[in-house]
C-alpha positions as CSV (number, residue, x, y, z in Angstrom):
1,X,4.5,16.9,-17.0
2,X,6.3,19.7,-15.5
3,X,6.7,20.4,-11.3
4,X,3.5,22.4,-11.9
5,X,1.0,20.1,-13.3
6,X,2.7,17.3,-11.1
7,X,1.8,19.3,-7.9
8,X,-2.2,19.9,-9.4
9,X,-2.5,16.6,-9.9
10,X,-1.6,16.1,-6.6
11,X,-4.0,18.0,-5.7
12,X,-6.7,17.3,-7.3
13,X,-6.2,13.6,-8.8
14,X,-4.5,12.3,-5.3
15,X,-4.9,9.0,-6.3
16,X,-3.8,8.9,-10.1
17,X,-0.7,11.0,-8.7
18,X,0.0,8.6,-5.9
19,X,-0.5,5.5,-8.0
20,X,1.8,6.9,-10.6
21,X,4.1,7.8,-7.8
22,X,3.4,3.6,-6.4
23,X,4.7,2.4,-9.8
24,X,7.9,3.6,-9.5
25,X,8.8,1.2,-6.4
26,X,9.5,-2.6,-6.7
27,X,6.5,-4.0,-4.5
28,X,6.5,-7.5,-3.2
29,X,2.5,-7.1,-3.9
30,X,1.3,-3.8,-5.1
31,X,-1.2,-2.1,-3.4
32,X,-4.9,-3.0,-3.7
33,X,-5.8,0.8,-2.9
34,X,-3.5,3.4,-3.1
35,X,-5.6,6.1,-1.2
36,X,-8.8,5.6,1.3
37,X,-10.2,7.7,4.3
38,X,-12.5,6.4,7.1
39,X,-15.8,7.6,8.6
40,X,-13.3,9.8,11.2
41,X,-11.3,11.5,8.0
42,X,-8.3,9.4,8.7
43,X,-6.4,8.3,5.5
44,X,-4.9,5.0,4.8
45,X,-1.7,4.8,2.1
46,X,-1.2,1.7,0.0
47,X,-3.7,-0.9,1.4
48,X,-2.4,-4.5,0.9
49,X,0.5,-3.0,-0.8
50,X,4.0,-5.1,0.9
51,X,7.7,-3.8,0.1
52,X,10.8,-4.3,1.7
53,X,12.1,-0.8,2.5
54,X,16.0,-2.4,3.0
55,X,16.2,-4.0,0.1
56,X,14.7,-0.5,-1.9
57,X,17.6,1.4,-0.2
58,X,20.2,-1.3,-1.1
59,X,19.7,-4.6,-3.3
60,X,17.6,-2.4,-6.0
61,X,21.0,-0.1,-6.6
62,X,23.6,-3.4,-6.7
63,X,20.6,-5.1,-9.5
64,X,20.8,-2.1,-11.0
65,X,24.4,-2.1,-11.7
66,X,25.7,0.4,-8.8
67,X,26.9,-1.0,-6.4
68,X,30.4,0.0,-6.3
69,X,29.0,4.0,-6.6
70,X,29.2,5.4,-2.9
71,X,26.1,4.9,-0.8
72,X,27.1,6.2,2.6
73,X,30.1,8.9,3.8
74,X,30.8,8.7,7.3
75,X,32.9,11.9,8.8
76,X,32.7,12.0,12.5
77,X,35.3,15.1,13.6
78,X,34.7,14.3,17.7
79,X,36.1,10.4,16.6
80,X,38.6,11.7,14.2
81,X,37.3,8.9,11.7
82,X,35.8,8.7,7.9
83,X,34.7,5.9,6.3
84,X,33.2,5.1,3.0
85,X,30.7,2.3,2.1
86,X,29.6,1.6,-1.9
87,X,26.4,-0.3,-2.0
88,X,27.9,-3.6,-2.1
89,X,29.7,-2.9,0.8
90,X,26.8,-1.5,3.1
91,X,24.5,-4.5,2.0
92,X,27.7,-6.9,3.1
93,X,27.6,-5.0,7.0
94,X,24.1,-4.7,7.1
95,X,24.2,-8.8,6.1
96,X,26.4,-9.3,9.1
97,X,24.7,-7.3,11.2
98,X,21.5,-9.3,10.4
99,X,23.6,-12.8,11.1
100,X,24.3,-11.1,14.7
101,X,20.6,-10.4,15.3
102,X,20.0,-13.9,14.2
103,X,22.4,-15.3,16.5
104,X,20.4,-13.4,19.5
105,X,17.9,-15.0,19.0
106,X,15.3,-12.2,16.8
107,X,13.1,-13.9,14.6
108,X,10.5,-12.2,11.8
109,X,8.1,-10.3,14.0
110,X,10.3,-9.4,16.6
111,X,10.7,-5.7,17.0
112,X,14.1,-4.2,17.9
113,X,15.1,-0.6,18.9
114,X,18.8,0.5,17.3
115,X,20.1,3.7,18.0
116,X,21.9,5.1,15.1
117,X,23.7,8.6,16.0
118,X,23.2,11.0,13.6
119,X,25.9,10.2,10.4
């Protein structure tokens, strides 16, 4: 299929594009229904569908052989600093950072607010 028929599809088959689209993600439980609406014209995405949206940014890329390619530059010009992170090496911070959380006490359920300037 070329961008054309993709973006028809889209269109007009929302759900056979979508579910296509669905496929291409490693789901801890796939979605029971990739598109509804309710009575109100509200749509719901991916109903019963559970993924783990860290491990799609990082674990997928190290299992997939990559993870010494670069995943993250970091030039800041106002701090004078760059630093570089491969996969391997962001999932190794974000592990640590995840022990520290732990430590404070945040359990599965908690929510937590992290401001992240703009890198």
């Amino acid at each position: 299929m070329n961008f054309h028929d993709e973006y028809q599809q889209s269109i007009e088959q929302p759900e056979v594009f979508w579910r296509k689209q669905a496929e291409q993600i490693k789901w801890y439980e796939f979605p029971e229904t990739i598109l509804s609406q309710d009575e109100h014209g509200f749509y719901r995405w991916f109903s019963g569908g559970k993924l783990n949206t860290a491990y799609l940014a990082l674990d997928v890329h190290i299992e997939d052989g990559r993870g010494d390619q670069l995943a993250l530059i970091y030039d800041s010009p106002s701090a004078n600093m760059k630093q570089k992170f491969t996969y391997a090496e962001l999932r190794d911070e974000v592990a640590k950072f995840a022990g520290c959380l732990r430590n404070l006490g945040v359990e599965k359920g908690d929510r937590v607010i992290i401001y992240m300037p703009m890198v």
